[in-house]
TORSE-911614 format. One record per residue: x, y, z of N, C-alpha, C in turn; residue in three letters. Coordinates in Angstrom, 3 decimals, decimal comma. Last residue first. Layout:
REM TORSE-911614
+----------+----------+----------+----------+----------+----------+----------+----------+----------+------+
|       nu |       nv |       nw |      cau |      cav |      caw |       cu |       cv |       cw | resn |
+----------+----------+----------+----------+----------+----------+----------+----------+----------+------+
|        X |        Y |        Z |        X |        Y |        Z |        X |        Y |        Z |  Ala |
...
+----------+----------+----------+----------+----------+----------+----------+----------+----------+------+
***
This chain:
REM TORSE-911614
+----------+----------+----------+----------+----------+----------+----------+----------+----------+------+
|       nu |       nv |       nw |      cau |      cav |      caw |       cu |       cv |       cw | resn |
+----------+----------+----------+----------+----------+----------+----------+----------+----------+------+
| -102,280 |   33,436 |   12,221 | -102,603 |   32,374 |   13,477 | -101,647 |   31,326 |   13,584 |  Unk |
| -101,472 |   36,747 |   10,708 | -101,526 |   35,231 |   11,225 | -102,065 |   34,461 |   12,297 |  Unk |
| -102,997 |   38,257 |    7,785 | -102,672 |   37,998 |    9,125 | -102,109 |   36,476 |    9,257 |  Unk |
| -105,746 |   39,611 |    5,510 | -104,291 |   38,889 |    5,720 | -103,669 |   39,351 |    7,153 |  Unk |
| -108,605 |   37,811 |    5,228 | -107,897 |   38,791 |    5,782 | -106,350 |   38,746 |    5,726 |  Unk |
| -111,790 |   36,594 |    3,795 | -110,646 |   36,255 |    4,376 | -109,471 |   38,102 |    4,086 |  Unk |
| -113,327 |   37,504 |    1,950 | -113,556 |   36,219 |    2,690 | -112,888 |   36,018 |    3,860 |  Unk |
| -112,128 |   38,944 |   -0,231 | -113,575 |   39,698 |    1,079 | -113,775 |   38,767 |    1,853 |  Unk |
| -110,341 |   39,664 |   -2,460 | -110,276 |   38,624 |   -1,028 | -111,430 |   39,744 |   -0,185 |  Unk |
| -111,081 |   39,549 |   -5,550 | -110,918 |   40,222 |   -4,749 | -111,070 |   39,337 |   -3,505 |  Unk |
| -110,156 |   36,504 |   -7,714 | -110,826 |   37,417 |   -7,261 | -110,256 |   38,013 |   -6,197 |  Unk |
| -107,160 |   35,320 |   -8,250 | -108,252 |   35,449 |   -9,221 | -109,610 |   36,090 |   -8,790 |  Unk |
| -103,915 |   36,193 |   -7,468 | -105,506 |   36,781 |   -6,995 | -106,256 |   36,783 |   -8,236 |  Unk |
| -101,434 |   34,033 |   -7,828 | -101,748 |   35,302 |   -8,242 | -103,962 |   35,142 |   -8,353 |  Unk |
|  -99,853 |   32,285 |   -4,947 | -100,297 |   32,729 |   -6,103 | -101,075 |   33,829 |   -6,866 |  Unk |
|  -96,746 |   30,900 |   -2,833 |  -97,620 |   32,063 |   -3,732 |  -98,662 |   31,990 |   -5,180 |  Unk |
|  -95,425 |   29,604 |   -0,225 |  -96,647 |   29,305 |   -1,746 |  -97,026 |   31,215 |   -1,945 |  Unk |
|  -93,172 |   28,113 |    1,807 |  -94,290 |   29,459 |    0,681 |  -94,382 |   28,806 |   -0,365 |  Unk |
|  -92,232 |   27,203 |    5,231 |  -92,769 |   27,085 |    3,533 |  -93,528 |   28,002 |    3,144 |  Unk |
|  -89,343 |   26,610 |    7,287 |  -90,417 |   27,261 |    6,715 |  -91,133 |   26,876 |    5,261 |  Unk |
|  -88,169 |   25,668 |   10,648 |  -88,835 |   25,274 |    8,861 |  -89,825 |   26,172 |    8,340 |  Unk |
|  -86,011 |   26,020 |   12,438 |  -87,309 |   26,649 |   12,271 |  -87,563 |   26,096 |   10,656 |  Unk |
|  -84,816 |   23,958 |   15,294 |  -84,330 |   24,238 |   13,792 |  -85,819 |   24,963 |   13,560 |  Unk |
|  -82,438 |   22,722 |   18,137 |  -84,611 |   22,942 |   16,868 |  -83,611 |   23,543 |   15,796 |  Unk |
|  -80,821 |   22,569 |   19,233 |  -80,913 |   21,443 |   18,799 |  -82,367 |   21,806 |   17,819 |  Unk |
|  -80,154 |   24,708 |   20,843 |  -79,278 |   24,573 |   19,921 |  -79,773 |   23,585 |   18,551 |  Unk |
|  -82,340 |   24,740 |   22,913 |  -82,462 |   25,829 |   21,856 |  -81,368 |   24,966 |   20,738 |  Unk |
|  -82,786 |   21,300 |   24,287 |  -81,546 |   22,801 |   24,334 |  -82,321 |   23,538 |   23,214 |  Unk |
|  -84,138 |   19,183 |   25,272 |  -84,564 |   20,338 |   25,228 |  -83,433 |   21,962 |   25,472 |  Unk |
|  -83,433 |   16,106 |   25,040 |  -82,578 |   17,519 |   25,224 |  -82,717 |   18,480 |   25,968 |  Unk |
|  -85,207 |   15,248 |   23,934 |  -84,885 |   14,221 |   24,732 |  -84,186 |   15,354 |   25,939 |  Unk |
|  -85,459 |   16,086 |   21,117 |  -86,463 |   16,498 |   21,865 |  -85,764 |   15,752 |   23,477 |  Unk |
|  -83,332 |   16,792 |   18,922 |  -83,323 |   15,819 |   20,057 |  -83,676 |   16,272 |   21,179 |  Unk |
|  -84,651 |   18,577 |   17,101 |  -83,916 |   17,326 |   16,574 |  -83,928 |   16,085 |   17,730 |  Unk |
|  -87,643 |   19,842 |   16,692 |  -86,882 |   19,725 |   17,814 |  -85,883 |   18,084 |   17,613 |  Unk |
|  -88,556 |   22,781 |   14,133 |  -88,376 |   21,065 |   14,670 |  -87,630 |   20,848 |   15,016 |  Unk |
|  -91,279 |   24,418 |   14,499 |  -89,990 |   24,698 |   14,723 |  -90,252 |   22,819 |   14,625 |  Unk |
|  -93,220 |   26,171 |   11,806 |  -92,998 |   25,777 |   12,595 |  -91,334 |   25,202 |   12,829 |  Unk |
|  -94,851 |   28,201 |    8,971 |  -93,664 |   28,319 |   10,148 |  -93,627 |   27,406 |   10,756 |  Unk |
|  -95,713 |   29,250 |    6,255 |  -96,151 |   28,168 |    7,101 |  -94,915 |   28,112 |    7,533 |  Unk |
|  -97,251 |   31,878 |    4,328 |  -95,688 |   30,983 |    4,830 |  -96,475 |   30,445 |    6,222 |  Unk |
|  -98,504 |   33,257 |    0,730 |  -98,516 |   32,064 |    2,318 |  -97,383 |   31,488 |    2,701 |  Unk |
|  -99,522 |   35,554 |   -0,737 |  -98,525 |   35,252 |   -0,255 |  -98,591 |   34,408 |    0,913 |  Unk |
| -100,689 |   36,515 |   -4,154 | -100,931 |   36,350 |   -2,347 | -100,217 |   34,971 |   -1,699 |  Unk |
|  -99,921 |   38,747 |   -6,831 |  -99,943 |   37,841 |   -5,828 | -100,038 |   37,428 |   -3,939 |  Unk |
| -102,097 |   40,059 |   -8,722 | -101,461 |   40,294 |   -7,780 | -101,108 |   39,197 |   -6,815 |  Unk |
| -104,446 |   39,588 |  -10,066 | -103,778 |   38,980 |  -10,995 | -102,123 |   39,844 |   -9,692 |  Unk |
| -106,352 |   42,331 |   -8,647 | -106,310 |   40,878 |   -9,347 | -104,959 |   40,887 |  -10,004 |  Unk |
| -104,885 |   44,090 |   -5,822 | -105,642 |   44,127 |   -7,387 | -105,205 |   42,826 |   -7,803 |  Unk |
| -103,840 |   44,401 |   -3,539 | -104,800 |   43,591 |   -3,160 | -105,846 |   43,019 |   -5,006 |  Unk |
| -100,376 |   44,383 |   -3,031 | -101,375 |   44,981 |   -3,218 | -102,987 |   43,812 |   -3,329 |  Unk |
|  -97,909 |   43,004 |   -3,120 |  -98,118 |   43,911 |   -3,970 | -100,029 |   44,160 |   -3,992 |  Unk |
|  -97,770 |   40,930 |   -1,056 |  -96,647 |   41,938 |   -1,268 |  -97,004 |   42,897 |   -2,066 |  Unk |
|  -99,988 |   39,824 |    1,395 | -100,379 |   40,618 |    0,243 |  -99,285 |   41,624 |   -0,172 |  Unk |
| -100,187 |   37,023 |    3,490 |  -99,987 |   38,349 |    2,666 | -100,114 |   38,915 |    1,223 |  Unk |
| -100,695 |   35,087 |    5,771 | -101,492 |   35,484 |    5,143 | -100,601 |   37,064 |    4,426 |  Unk |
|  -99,707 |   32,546 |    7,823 |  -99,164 |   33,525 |    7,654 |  -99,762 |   33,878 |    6,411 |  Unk |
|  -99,757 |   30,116 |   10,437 |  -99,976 |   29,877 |    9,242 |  -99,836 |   31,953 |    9,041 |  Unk |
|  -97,515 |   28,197 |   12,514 |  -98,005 |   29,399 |   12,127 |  -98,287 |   29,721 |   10,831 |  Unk |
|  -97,601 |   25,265 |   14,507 |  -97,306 |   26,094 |   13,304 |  -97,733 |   27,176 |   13,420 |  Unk |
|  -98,336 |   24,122 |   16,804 |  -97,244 |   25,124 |   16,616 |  -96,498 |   25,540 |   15,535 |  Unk |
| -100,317 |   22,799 |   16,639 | -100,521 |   23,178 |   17,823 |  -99,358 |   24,160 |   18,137 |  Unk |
|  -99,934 |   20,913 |   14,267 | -101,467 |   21,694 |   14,610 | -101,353 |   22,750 |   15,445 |  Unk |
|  -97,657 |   20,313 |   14,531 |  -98,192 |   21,363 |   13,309 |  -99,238 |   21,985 |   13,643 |  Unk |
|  -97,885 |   18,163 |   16,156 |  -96,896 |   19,628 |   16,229 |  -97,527 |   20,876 |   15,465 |  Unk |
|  -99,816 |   16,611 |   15,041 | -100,041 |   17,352 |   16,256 |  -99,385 |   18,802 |   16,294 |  Unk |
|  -99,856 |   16,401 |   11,206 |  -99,145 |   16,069 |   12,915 |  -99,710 |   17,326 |   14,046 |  Unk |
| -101,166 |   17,276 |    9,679 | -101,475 |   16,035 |    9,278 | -100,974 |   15,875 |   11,072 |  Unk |
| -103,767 |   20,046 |    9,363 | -102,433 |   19,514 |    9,522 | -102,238 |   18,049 |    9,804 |  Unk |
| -105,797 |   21,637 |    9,542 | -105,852 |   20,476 |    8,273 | -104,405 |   19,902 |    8,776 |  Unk |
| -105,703 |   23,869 |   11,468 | -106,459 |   22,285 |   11,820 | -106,151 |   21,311 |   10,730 |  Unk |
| -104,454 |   25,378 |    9,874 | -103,353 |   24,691 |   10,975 | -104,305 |   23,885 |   11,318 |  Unk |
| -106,920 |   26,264 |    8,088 | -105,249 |   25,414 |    7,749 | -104,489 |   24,892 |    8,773 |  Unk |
| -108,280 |   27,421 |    9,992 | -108,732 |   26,578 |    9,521 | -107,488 |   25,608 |    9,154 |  Unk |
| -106,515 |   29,845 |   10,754 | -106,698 |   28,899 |   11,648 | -107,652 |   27,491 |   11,157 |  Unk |
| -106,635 |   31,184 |    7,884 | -105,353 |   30,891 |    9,003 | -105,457 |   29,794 |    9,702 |  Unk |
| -109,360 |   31,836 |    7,543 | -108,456 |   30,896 |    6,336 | -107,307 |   30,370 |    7,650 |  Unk |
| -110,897 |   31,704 |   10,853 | -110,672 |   32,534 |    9,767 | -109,694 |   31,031 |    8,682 |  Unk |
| -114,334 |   30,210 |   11,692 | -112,587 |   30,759 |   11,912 | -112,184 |   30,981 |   10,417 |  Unk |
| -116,851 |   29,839 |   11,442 | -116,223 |   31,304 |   12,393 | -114,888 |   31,052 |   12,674 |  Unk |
| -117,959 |   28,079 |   10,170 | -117,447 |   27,549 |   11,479 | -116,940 |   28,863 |   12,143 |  Unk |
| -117,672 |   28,879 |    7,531 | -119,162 |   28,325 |    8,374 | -118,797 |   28,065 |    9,812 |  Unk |
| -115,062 |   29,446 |    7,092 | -115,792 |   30,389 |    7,431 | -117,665 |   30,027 |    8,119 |  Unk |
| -113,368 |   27,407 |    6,326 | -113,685 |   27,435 |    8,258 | -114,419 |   29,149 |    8,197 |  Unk |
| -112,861 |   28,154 |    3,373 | -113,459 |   26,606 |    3,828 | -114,190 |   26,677 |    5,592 |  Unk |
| -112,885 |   30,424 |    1,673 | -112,397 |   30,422 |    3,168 | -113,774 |   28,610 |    3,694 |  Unk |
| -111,823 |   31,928 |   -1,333 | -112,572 |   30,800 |   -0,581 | -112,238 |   30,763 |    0,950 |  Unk |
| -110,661 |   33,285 |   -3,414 | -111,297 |   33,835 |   -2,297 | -112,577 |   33,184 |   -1,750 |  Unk |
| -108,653 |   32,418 |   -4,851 | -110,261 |   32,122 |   -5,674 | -111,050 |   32,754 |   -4,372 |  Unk |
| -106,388 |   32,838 |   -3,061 | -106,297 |   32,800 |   -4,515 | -108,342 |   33,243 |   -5,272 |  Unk |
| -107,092 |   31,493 |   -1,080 | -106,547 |   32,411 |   -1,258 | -107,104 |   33,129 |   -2,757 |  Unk |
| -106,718 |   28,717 |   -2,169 | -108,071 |   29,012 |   -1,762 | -108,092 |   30,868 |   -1,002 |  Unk |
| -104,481 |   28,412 |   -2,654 | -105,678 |   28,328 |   -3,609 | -106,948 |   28,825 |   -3,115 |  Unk |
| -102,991 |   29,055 |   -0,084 | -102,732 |   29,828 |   -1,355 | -103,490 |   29,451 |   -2,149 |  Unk |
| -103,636 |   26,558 |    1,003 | -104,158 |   27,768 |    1,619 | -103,993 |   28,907 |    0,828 |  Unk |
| -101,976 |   24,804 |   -0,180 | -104,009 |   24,743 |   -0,069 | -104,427 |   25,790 |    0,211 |  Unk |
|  -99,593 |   25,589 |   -0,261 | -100,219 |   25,052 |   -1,419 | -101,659 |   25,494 |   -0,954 |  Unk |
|  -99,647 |   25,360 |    3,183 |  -99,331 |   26,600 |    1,984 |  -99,768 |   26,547 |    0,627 |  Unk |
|  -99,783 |   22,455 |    3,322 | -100,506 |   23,459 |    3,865 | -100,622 |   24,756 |    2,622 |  Unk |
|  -97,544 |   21,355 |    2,105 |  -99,224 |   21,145 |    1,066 |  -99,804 |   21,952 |    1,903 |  Unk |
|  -95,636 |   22,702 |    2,974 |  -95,770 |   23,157 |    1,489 |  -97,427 |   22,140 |    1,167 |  Unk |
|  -96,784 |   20,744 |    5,797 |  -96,151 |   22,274 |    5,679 |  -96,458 |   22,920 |    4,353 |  Unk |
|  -95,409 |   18,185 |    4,841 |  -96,768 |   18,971 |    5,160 |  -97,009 |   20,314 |    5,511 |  Unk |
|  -93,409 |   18,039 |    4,269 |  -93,810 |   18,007 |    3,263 |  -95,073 |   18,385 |    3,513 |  Unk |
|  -92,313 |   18,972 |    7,205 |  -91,476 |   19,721 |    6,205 |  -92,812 |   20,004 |    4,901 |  Unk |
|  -92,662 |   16,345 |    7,776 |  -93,770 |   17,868 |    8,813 |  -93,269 |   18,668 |    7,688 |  Unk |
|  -91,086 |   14,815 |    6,557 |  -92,564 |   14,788 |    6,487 |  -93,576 |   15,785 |    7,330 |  Unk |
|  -88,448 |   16,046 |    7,692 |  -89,164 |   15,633 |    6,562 |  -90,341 |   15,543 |    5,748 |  Unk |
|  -89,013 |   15,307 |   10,416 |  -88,966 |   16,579 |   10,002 |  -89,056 |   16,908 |    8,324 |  Unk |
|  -89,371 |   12,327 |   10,288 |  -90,275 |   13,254 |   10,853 |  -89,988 |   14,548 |   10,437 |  Unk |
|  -86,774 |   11,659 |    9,599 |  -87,872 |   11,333 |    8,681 |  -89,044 |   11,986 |    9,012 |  Unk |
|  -84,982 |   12,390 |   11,313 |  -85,152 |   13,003 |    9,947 |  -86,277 |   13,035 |    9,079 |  Unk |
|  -85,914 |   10,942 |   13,231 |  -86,051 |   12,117 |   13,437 |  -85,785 |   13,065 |   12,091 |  Unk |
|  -84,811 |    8,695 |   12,285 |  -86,233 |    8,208 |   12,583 |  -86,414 |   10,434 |   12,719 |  Unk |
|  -81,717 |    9,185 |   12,210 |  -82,570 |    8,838 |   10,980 |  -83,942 |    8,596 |   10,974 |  Unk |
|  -81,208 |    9,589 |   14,829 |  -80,970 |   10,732 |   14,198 |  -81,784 |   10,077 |   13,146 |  Unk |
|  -81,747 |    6,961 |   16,108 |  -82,637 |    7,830 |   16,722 |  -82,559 |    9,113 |   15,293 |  Unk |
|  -79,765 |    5,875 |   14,623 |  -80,925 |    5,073 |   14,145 |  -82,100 |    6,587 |   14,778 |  Unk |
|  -76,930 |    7,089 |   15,377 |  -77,396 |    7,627 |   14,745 |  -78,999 |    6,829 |   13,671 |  Unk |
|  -77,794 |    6,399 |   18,932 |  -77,676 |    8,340 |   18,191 |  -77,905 |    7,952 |   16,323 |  Unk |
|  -77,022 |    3,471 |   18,740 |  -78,425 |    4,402 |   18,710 |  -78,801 |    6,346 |   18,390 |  Unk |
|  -74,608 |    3,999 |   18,036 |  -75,920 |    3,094 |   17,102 |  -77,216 |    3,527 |   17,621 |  Unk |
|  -73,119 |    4,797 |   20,146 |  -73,183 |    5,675 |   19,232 |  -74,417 |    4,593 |   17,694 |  Unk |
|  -74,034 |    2,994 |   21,899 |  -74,833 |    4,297 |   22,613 |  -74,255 |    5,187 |   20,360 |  Unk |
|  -72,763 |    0,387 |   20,975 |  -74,269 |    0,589 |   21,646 |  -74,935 |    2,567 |   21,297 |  Unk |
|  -70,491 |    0,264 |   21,192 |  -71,282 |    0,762 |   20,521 |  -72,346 |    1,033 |   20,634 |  Unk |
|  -70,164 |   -0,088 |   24,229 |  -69,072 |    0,507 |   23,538 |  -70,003 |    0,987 |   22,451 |  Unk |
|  -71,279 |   -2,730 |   24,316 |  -71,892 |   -1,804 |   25,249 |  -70,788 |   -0,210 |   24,763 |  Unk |
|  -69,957 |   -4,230 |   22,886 |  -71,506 |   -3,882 |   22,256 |  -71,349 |   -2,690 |   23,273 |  Unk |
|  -67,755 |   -4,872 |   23,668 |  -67,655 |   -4,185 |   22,625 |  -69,048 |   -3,340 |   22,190 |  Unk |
|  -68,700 |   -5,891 |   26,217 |  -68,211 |   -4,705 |   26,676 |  -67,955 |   -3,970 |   25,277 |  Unk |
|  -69,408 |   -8,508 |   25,124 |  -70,653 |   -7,353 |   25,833 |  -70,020 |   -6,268 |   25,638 |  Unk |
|  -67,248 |   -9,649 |   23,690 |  -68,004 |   -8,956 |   23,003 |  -69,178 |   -8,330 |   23,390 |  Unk |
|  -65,723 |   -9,823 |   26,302 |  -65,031 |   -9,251 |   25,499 |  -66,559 |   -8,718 |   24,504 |  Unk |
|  -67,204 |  -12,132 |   27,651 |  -67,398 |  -10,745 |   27,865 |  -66,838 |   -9,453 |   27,102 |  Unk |
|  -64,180 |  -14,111 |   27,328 |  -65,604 |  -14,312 |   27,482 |  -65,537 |  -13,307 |   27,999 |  Unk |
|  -62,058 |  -15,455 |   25,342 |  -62,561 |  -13,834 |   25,181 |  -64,050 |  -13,540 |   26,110 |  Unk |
|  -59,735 |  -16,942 |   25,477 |  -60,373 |  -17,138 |   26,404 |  -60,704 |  -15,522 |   26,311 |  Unk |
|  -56,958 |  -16,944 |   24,047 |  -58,578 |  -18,019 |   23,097 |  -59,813 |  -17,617 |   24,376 |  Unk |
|  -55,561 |  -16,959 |   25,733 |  -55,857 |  -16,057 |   24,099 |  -57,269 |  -16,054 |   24,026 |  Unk |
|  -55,330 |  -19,290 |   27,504 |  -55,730 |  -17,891 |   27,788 |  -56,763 |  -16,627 |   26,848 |  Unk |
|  -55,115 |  -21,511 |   25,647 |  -56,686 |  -21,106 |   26,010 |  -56,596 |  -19,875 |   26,972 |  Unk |
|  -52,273 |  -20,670 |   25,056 |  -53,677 |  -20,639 |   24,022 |  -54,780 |  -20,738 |   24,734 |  Unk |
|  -50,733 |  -21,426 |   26,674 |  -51,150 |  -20,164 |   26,713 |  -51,941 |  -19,774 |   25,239 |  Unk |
|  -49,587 |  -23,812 |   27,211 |  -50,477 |  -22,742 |   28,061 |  -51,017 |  -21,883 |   27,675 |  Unk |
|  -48,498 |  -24,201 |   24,625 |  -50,144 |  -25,133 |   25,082 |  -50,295 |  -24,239 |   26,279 |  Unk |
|  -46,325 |  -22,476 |   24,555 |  -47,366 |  -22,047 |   23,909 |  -48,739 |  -22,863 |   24,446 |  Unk |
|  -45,304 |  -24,027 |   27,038 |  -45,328 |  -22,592 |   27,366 |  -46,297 |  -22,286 |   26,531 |  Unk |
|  -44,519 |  -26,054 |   25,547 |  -45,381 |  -26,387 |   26,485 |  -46,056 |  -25,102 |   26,792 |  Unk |
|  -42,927 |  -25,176 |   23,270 |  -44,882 |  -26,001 |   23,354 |  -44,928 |  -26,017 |   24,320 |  Unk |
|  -40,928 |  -24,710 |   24,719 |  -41,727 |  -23,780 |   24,247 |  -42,880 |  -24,192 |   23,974 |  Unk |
|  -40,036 |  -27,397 |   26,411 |  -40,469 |  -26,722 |   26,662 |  -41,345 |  -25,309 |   26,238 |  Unk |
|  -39,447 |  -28,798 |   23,372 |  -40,572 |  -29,252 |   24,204 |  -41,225 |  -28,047 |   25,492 |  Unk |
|  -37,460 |  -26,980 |   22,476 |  -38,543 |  -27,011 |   21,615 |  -39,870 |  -28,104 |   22,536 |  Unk |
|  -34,873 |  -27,362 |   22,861 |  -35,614 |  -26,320 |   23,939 |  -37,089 |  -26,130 |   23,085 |  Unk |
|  -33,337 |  -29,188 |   21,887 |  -33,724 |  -29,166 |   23,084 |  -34,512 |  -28,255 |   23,936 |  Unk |
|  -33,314 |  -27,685 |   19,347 |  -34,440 |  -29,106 |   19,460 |  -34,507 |  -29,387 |   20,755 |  Unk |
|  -31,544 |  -25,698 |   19,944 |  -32,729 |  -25,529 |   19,763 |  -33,807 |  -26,665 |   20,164 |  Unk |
|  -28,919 |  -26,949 |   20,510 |  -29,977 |  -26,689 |   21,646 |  -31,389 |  -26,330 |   21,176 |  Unk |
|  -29,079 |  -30,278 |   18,517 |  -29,403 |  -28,750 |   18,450 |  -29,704 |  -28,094 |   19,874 |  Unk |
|  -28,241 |  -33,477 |   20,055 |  -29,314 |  -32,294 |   19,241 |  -28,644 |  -31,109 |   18,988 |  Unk |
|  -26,539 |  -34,765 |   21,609 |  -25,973 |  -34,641 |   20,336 |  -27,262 |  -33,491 |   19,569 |  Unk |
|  -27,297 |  -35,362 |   23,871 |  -26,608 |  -34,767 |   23,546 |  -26,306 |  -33,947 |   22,425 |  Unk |
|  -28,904 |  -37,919 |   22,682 |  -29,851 |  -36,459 |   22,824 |  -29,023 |  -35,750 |   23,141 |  Unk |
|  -27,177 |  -39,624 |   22,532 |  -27,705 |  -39,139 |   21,316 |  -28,508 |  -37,604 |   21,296 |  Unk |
|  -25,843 |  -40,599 |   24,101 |  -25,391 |  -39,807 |   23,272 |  -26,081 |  -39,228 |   22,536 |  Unk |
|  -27,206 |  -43,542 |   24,631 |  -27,238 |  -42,569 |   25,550 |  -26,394 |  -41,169 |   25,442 |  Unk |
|  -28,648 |  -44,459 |   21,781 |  -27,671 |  -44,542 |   22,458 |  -27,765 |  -43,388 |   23,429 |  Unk |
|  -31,352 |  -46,137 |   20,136 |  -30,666 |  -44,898 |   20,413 |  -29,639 |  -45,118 |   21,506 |  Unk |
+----------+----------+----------+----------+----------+----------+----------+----------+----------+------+
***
């Protein structure tokens, strides 16, 4: 090569060592993410747990929900055939059913509910609603956040009810 020669480039080609150099700096900046993916987690974090907490709490109200209509179910048959299962025990149909409950809640804040819309003559139906409240984000404790569930059963009076009363517990 002759001492002309690098004259002789492109300015571009002359300014192409210094831009690598500038880019080789400045890739392991880029490239340099450490903590980047705590602060992403800690970012999600809080809305992954709202909605794993919201789907474990569905499933509970759900299943207090499905217990609830087998309350009412049971308590409307035995309604029905004028049976009272907690009469050896001195409690009434009402309060026998909220002991059959599968969850605490239920036990201890349902309301079991005994009627008679049309009268007390056979083949008349008798009327059961099972009440309780469910607390979405017990964590809370706002009013905004329960919800009241209800269930009925009805069926039609194969004997006269002398066993049992209509009311609630």
């Amino acid at each position: 090569m002759t001492s002309t020669e690098p004259h002789n480039r492109s300015s571009s080609q002359r300014r192409r060592p210094a831009y690598r150099a500038a880019l080789g700096r400045a890739r392991p900046r880029a490239a340099d993410a450490h903590g980047a993916a705590l602060v992403e987690f800690a970012l999600v974090l809080p809305a992954l747990l709202a909605v794993l907490f919201g789907i474990a709490q569905f499933g509970l109200a759900l299943n207090s929900a499905s217990d609830q209509t087998h309350l009412a179910n049971e308590v409307a048959r035995y309604a029905a055939v004028n049976e009272d299962p907690g009469e050896a025990k001195g409690e009434t149909l009402q309060a026998w059913a909220k002991k059959q409950a599968d969850q605490a809640a239920l036990r201890n804040g349902a309301t079991v509910c005994i009627s008679f819309p049309n009268g007390k003559e056979l083949g008349a139906p008798v009327q059961v609603e099972v009440t309780s409240t469910t607390n979405w984000f017990p964590i809370l404790k706002l009013k905004v956040t329960k919800t009241a569930v209800k269930s009925m059963a009805d069926m039609r009076l194969e004997a006269q009810p002398t066993k049992y009363s209509a009311g609630c517990a």
